[in-house]
ZAMARGU-4260 file (C-alpha; in steps of 0.2 Angstrom, whole numbers, plus 5000, padded with zeros to 4 digits):
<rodrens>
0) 5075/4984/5054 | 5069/4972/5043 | 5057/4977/5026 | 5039/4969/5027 | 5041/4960/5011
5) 5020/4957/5004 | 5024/4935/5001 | 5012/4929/4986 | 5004/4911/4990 | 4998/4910/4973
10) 5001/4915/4956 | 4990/4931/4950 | 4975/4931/4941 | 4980/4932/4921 | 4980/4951/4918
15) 4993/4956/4904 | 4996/4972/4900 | 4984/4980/4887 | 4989/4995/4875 | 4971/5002/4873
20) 4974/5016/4860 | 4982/5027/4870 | 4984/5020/4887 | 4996/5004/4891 | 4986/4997/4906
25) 4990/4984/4918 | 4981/4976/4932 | 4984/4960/4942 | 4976/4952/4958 | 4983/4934/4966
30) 4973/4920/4964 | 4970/4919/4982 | 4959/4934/4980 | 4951/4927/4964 | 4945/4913/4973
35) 4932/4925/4983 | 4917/4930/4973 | 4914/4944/4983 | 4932/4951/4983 | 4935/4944/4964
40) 4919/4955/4959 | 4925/4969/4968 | 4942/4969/4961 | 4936/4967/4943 | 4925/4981/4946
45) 4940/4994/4951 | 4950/4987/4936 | 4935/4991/4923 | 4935/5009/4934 | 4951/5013/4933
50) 4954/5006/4914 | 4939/5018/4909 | 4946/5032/4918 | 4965/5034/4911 | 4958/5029/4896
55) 4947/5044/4895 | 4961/5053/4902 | 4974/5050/4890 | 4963/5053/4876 | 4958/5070/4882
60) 4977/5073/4884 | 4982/5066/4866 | 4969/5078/4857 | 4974/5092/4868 | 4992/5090/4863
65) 4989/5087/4846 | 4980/5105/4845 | 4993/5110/4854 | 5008/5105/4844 | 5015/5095/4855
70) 5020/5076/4857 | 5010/5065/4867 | 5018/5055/4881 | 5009/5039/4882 | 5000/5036/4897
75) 5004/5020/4907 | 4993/5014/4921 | 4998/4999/4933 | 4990/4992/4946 | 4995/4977/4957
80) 4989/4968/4972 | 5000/4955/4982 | 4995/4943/4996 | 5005/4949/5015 | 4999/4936/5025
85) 4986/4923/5021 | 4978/4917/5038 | 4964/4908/5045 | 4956/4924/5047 | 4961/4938/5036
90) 4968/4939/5019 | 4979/4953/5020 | 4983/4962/5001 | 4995/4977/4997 | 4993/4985/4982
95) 5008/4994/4973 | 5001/5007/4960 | 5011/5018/4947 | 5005/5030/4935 | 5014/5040/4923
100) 5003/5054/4914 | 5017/5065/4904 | 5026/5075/4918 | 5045/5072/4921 | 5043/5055/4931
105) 5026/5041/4937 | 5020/5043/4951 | 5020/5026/4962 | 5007/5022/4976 | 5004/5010/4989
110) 4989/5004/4996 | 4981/4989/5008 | 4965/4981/5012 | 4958/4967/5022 | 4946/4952/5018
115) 4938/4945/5033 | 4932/4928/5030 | 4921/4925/5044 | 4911/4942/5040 | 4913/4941/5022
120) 4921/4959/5023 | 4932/4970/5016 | 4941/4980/5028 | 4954/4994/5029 | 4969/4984/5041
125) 4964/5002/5053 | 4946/4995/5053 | 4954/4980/5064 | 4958/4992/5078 | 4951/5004/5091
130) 4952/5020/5083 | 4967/5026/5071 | 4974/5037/5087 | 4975/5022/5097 | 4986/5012/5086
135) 4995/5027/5080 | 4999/5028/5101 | 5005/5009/5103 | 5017/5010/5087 | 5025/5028/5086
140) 5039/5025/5097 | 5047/5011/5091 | 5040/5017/5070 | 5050/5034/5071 | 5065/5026/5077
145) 5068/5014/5065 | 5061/5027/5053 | 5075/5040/5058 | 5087/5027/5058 | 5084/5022/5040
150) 5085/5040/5035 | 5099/5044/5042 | 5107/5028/5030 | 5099/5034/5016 | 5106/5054/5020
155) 5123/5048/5026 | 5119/5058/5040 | 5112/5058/5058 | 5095/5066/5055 | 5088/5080/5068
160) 5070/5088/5069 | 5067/5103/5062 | 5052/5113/5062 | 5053/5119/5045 | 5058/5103/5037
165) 5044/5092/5035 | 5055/5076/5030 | 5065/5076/5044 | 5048/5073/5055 | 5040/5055/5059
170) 5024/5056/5050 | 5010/5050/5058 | 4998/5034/5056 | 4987/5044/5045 | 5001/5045/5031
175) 5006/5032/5032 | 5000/5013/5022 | 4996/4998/5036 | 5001/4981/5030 | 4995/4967/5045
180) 5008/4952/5041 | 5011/4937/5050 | 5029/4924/5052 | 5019/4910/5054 | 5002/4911/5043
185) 4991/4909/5058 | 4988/4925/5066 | 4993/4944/5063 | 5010/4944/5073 | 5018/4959/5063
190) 5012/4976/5054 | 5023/4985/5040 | 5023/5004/5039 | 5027/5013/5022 | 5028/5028/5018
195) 5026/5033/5001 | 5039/5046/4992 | 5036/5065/4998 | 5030/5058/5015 | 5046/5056/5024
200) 5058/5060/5011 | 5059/5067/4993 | 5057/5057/4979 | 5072/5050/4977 | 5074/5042/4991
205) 5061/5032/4988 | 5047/5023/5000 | 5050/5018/5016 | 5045/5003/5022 | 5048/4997/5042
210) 5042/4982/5051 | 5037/4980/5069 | 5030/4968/5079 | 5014/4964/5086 | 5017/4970/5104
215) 5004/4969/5119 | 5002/4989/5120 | 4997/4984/5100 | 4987/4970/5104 | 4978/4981/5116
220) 4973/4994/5102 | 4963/4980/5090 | 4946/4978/5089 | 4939/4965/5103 | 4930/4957/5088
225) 4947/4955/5079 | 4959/4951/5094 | 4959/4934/5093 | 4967/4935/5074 | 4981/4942/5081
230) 4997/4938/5094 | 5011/4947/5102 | 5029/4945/5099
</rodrens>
């Protein structure tokens, strides 16, 4: 099964990483992006948020270890946002996030989000369909297949559903980060799945990330309003 790789159309906005006393902090969006007022002012808005934040944090932590006796691990904050598809349409952006706060490793994140240029709106990709039930309905087949088949790669092992073992159950849509991708750059024709680490695995093994295609019981899910932005396979 093939990984959903985000493509970037465009170089990022300029973003180099900052040491702010005792917070390295890095945070980048793609130029595509930045050429939307709305979505830029947005963006730069969750970068001044989440600057302020660590930054507060890591302080707090520094002080605290210092009255401690303890060394302070520097925090280190990163945040970045990459173009999937790039339609008519939608831009469609994933986000990969890590943060590292002193414990025995960072913790990486993935996220996604939708701008809908004929709105002028920000979306979440689950916004685009019916109801989250309806498209965790059209793609669980095919998704927990592919999922147990990469697991059982990764495990060297045929993986079997247990009860009392949460990562050897398909984890539903809810968990899981929705990218909307496209082969072609016209319409929405593919969606990737990941599931961040403790979701169907432990931490080192890593995310998971499975492509599927747009299929008709898919198509049916979305939105009427959005349908049209997207195609079967």
């Amino acid at each position: 099964m093939p990984i959903l790789l985000p493509l970037i159309v465009a170089a990022a906005a300029p973003a180099p990483a900052a040491q702010a006393g005792d917070l390295d902090f890095a945070y980048s969006y793609p130029a595509n992006a930045g050429r939307i007022a709305p979505l830029k002012a947005w963006l730069d808005a969750d970068r001044a948020a989440l600057r302020t934040r660590y930054a507060r944090m890591a302080a707090r932590a520094k002080a605290d270890a210092r009255t401690s006796g303890f060394p302070y691990r520097r925090y280190q904050v990163s945040k970045t946002w990459k173009v999937v598809t790039d339609t008519p349409r939608l831009l469609s952006l994933s986000v990969d996030t890590y943060v590292f706060t002193g414990g025995a490793h960072g913790n990486p994140a993935t996220g996604s989000l939708v701008w809908d240029k004929a709105a002028r709106r920000r979306l979440r990709p689950l916004d685009l369909f019916i109801s989250p039930a309806a498209a965790d309905v059209a793609i669980r087949a095919p998704y927990c297949a592919a999922l147990n088949h990469e697991q059982a790669k990764r495990r060297g092992a045929p993986v079997a559903v247990k009860a009392d073992d949460p990562f050897s159950q398909c984890p539903p849509l809810k968990d899981l980060v929705l990218l909307l991708g496209s082969t072609d750059r016209q319409r929405i024709d593919r969606v990737g799945l990941v599931a961040d680490p403790y979701v169907a695995g432990p931490y080192a093994e890593g995310r998971y990330d499975i492509t599927l295609p747009v299929t008709a019981r898919l198509l049916a899910a979305v939105r009427p309003a959005w349908r049209t932005a997207f195609a079967a396979r």
